[in-house]
C-alpha positions as CSV (number, residue, x, y, z in Angstrom):
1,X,87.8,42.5,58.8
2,X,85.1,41.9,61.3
3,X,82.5,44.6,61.7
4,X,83.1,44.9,65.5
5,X,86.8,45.7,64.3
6,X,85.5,48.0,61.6
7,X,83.3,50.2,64.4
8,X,86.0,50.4,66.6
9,X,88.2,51.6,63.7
10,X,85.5,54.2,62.9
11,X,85.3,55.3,66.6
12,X,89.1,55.9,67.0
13,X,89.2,57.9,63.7
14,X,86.2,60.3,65.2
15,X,88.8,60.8,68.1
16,X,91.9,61.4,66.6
17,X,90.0,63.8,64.1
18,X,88.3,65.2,67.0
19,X,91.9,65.5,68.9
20,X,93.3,67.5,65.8
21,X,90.4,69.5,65.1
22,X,90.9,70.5,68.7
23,X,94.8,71.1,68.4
24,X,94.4,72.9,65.3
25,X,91.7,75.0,66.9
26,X,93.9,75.9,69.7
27,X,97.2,76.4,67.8
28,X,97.8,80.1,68.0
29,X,96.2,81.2,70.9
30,X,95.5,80.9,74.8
31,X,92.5,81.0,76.8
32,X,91.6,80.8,80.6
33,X,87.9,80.6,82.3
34,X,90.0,82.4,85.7
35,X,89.3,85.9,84.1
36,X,87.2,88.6,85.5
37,X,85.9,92.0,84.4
38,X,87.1,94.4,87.1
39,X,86.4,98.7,87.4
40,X,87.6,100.8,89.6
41,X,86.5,100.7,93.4
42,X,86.6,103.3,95.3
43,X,85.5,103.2,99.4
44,X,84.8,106.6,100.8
45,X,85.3,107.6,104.3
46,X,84.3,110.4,105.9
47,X,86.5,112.6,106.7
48,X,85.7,114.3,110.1
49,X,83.3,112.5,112.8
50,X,79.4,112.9,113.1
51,X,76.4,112.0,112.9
52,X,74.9,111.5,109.4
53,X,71.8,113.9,109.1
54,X,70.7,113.6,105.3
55,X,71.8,110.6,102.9
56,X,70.9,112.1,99.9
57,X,71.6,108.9,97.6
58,X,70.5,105.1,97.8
59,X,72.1,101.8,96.5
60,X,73.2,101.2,93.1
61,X,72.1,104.5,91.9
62,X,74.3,106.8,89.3
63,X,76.1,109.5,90.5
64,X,77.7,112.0,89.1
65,X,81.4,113.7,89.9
66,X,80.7,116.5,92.8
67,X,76.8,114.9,93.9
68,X,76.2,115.3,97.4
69,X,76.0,112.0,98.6
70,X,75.2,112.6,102.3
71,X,75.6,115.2,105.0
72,X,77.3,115.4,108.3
73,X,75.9,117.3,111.2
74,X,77.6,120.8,110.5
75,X,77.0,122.9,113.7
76,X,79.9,121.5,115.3
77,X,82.5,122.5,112.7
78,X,80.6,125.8,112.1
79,X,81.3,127.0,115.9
80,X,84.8,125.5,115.7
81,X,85.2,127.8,112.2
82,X,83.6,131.0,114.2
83,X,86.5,130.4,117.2
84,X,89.2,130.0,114.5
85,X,88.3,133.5,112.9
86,X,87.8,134.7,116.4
87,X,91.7,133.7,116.7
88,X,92.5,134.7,113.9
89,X,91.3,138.3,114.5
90,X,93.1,138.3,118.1
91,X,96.0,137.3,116.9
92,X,96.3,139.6,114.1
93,X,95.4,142.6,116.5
94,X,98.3,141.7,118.4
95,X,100.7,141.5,115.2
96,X,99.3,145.4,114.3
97,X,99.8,146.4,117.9
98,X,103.6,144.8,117.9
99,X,104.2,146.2,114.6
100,X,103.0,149.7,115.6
101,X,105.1,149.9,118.8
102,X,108.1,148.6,117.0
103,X,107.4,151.4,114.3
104,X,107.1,154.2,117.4
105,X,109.8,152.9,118.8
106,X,112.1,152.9,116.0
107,X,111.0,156.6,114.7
108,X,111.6,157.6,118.7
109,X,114.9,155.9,119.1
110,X,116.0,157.8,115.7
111,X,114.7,161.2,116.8
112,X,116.5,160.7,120.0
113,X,120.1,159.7,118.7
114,X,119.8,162.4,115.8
115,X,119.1,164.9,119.0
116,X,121.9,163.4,121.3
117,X,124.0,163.8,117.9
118,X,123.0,167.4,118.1
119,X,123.8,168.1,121.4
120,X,127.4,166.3,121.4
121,X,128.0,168.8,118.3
122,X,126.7,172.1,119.8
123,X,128.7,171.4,123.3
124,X,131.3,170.8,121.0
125,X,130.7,174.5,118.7
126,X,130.8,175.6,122.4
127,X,133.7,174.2,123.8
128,X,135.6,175.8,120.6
129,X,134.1,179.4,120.5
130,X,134.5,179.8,124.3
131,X,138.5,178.6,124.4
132,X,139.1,180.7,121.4
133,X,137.5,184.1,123.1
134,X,139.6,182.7,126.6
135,X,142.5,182.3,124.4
136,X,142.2,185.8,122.7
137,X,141.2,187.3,126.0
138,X,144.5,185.9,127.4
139,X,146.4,188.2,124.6
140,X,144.6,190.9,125.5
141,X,145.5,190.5,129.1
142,X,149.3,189.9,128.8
143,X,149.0,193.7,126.5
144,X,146.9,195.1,129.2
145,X,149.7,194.3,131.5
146,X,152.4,195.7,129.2
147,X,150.5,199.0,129.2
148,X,149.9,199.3,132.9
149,X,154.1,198.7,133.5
150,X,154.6,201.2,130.6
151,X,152.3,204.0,132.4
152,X,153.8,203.0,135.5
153,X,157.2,204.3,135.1
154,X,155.8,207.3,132.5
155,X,153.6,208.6,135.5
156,X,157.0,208.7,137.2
157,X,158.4,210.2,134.9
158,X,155.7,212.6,135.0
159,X,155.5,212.1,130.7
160,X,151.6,210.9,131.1
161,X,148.7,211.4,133.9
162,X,148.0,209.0,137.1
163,X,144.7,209.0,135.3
164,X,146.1,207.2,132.4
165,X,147.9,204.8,134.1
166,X,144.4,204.0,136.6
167,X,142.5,203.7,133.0
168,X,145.4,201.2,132.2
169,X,144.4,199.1,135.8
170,X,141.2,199.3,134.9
171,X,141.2,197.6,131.6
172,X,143.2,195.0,132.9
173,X,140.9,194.1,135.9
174,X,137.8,193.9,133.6
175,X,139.9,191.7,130.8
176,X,141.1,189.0,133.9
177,X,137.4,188.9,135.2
178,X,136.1,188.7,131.6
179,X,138.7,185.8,131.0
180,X,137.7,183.8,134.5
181,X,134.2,184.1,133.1
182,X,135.3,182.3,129.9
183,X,137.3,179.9,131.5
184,X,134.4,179.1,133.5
185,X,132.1,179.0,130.3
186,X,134.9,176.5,128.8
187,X,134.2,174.4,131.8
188,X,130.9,174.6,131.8
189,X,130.5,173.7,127.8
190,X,132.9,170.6,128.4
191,X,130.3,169.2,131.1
192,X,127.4,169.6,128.6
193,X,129.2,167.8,126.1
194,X,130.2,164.9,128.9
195,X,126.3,164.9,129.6
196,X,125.5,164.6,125.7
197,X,127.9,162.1,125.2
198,X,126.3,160.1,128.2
199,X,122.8,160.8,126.8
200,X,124.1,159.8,123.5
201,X,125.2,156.2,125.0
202,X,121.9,155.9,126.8
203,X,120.6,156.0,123.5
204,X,122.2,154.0,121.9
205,X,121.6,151.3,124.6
206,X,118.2,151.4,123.3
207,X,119.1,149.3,120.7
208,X,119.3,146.4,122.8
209,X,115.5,146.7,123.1
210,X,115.5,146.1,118.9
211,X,115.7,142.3,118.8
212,X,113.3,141.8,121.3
213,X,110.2,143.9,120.0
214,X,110.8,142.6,116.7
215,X,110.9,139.0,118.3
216,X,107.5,140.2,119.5
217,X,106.8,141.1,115.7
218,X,107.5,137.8,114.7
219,X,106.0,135.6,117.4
220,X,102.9,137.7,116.2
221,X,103.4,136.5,112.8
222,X,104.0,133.3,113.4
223,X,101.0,133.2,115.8
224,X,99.2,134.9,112.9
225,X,99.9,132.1,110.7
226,X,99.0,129.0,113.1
227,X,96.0,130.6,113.5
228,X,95.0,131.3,109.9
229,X,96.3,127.7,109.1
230,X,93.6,126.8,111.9
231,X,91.3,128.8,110.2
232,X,91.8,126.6,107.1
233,X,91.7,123.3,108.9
234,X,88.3,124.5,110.5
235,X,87.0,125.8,107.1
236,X,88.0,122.5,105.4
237,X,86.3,120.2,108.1
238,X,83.1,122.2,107.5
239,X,83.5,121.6,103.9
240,X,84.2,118.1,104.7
241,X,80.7,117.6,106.6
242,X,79.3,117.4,102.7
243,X,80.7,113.7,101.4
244,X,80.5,114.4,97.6
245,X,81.5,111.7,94.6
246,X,84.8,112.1,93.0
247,X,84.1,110.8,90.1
248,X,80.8,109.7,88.1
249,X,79.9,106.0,89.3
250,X,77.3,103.9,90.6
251,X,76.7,103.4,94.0
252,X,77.2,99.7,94.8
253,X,76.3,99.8,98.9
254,X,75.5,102.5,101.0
255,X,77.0,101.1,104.5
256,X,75.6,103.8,106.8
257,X,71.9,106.0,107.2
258,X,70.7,109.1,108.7
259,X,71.2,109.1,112.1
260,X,74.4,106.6,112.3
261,X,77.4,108.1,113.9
262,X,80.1,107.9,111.2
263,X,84.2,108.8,110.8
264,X,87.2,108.3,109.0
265,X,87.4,105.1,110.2
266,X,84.7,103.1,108.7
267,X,83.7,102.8,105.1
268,X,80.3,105.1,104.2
269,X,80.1,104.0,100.4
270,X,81.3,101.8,98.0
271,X,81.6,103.4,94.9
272,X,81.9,102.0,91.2
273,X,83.4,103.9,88.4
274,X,85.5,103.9,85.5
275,X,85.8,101.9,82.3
276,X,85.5,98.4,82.8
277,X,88.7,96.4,81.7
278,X,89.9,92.8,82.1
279,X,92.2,90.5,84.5
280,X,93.0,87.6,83.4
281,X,95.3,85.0,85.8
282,X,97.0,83.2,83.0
283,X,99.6,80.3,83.6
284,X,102.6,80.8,83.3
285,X,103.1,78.4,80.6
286,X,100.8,80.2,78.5
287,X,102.3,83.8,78.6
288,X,106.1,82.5,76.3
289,X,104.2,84.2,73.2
290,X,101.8,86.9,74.4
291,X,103.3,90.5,73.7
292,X,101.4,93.9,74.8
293,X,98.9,94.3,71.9
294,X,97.8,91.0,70.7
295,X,94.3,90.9,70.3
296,X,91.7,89.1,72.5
297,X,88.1,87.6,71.9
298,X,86.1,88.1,75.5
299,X,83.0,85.7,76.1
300,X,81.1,87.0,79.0
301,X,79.7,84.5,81.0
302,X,76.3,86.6,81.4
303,X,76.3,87.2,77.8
304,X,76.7,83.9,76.2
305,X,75.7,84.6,72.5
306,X,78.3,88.4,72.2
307,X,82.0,88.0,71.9
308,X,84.1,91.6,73.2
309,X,87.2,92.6,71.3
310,X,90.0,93.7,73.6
311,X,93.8,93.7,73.3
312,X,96.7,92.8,76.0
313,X,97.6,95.9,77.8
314,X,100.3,94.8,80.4
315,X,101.6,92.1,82.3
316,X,101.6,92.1,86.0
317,X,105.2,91.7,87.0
318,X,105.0,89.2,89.2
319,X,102.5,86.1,90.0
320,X,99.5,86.4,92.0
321,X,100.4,84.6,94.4
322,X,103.5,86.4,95.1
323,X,101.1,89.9,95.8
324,X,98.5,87.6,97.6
325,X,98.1,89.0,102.1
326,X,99.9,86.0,103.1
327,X,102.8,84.7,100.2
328,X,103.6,80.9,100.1
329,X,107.1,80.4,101.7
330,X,108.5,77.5,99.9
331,X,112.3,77.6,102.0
332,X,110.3,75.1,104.8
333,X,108.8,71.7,103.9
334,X,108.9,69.3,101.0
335,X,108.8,71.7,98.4
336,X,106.1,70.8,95.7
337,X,106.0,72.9,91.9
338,X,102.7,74.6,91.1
339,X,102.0,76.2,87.7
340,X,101.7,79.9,88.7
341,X,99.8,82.2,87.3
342,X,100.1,85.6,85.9
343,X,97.9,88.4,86.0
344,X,97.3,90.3,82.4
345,X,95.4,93.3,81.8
346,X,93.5,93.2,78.6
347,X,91.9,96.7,77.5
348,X,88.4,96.4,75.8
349,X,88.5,98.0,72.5
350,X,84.6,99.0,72.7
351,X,82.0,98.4,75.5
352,X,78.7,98.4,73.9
353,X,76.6,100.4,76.2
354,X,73.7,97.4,76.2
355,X,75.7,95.9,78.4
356,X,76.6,95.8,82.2
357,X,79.8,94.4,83.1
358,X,80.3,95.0,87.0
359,X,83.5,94.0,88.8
360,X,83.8,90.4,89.6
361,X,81.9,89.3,86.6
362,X,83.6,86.0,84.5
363,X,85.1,85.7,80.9
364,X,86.8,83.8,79.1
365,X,89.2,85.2,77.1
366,X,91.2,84.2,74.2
367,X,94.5,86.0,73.3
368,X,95.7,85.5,69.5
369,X,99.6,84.7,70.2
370,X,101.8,87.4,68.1
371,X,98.8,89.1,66.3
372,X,100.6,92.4,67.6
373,X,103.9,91.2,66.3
374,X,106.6,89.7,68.3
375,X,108.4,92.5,70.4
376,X,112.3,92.9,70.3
């Protein structure tokens, strides 16, 4: 064997060890360089409109949950709280003062009807004593009349005086004039009790007027209760003229200073926070033997010379590219296949605090197929 043959023997040896070593190396696991650290981002708006009159914090600083971060100009939301309690009193004065003339009302109507209820009964009492003194007066009459017949024909007889039978007359005049009296008094008594009976109906009328003070009550209430929820709005938008962070974080851009007008609609900070974690856009061709739980090796890009230990914490279901702002729409067109991939979240197991992994950072990490154990 020549030596030229020999060399390039040697030389395709290297490469098929060199391929093998590489295979075996690989066997077992997955990597990807499209990996990034991410955190959690938050973008805080204000949330009433101003100008900004203190920022009390400056980029990429620390914060802490509840820092004032920066102030709007208060005065503003202060007068606006000062007419909301003004409303607030006015419109509870005017619940008390419906409520109270309900209340008089309701005791006065009572006292009334109990008094008409009185009346109807004493014309009543009336009506019933005076016809039973008519009715024994009318007795008393028809024997007055049987006496003064009886002395008639005995004074003719001469067996009892003229006197006797003029005593006799007498008696019966004063009994018919007493019983015209109470015959009058029966009439009288039965026009009180139709004049009780009409008062009593009067009164009762009044109830009409009911509903509509105590729809007055409640249109007082409910006034009460817009108002106080005013009140609330107007003490909350005061509140609101302090921005504070949420959560402990970093500041990663301030996007507005003193002076600047500002509102919910535009972005003041940018705020970093949480634990740092993992997402890794895996093909789809590499994902057949990941489970939830297999363990990852994570080489930062900005530390070359550490290696992170994480572990798979979920799958996203779907691709990327199906979540992307505009989705491809493959129904139009010569259709060609692209290896999608799929976003994983891999948990680190322990961030050593040396170390600053900000969102957007790159890894490369490498997920040990099955080291969880396959799931069923």
């Amino acid at each position: 064997m020549s030596s030229r043959l020999k060399r390039l023997f040697i030389v395709f040896a290297i490469a098929a060890v060199v391929i093998a070593g590489i295979w075996w190396w690989s066997l077992g696991k997955e990597t990807t360089d499209d990996a990034f650290v991410q955190r959690d981002v938050v973008y805080l708006k204000p949330r009433v409109d101003g100008p900004l009159v203190q920022v009390a914090v400056h980029d990429n600083q620390a914060v802490k949950a509840g820092q004032v971060l920066a102030k709007i100009d208060p005065e503003p939301y202060r007068a606006a709280l000062s007419a909301a309690q003004a409303k607030v009193a006015n419109a509870r004065a005017s619940l008390q003062s419906a409520q109270a003339s309900l209340t008089a009302f309701q005791a006065d109507l009572a006292a009334r009807k109990a008094e008409a209820a009185a009346s109807v009964d004493v014309a009543k009492a009336r009506i019933t004593q005076q016809e039973r003194a008519r009715d024994a007066q009318a007795a008393k009459i028809e024997q007055a009349r049987r006496d003064v017949k009886r002395y008639s024909v005995l004074v003719e007889r001469s067996q009892v005086s003229r006197q006797t039978l003029e005593n006799a007359r007498t008696n019966l005049n004063t009994l018919e004039s007493d019983h015209a009296a109470t015959a009058a008094a029966v009439s009288v008594a039965r026009s009180q009790l139709a004049s009780a009976r009409a008062q009593q109906q009067a009164v009762a009328a009044d109830d009409q007027r009911l509903p509509v003070m105590q729809a007055a009550v409640d249109e007082g209430k409910a006034n009460l209760e817009q108002a106080q929820a005013s009140l609330t709005q107007a003490r909350l938008n005061l509140d609101w003229t302090t921005i504070k962070a949420p959560v402990d974080g970093w500041i990663s851009e301030l996007q507005a200073r003193t002076g600047a007008m500002v509102g919910p609609e535009a972005t003041l900070v940018i705020l970093v926070s949480g634990h740092p974690w993992i997402k890794a856009n895996y093909k789809e061709t590499q994902i057949g033997d990941m489970h939830v739980g297999d363990r990852v090796d994570i080489d930062v890009d900005a530390y070359p010379d550490r290696t992170l230990k994480g572990h798979v914490a979920s799958f996203q279901p779907g691709t990327g590219s199906r979540f992307a702002l505009l989705p491809p729409e493959n129904a139009t067109g010569n259709f060609v296949k692209v290896v999608q991939r799929v976003p994983i979240r891999i948990e680190l197991d322990d961030v050593p605090g040396d170390l600053q992994l900000w969102p957007g950072m790159s890894v490369v990490p490498t997920v040990y197929l099955d080291s969880a154990g396959k799931q069923p």
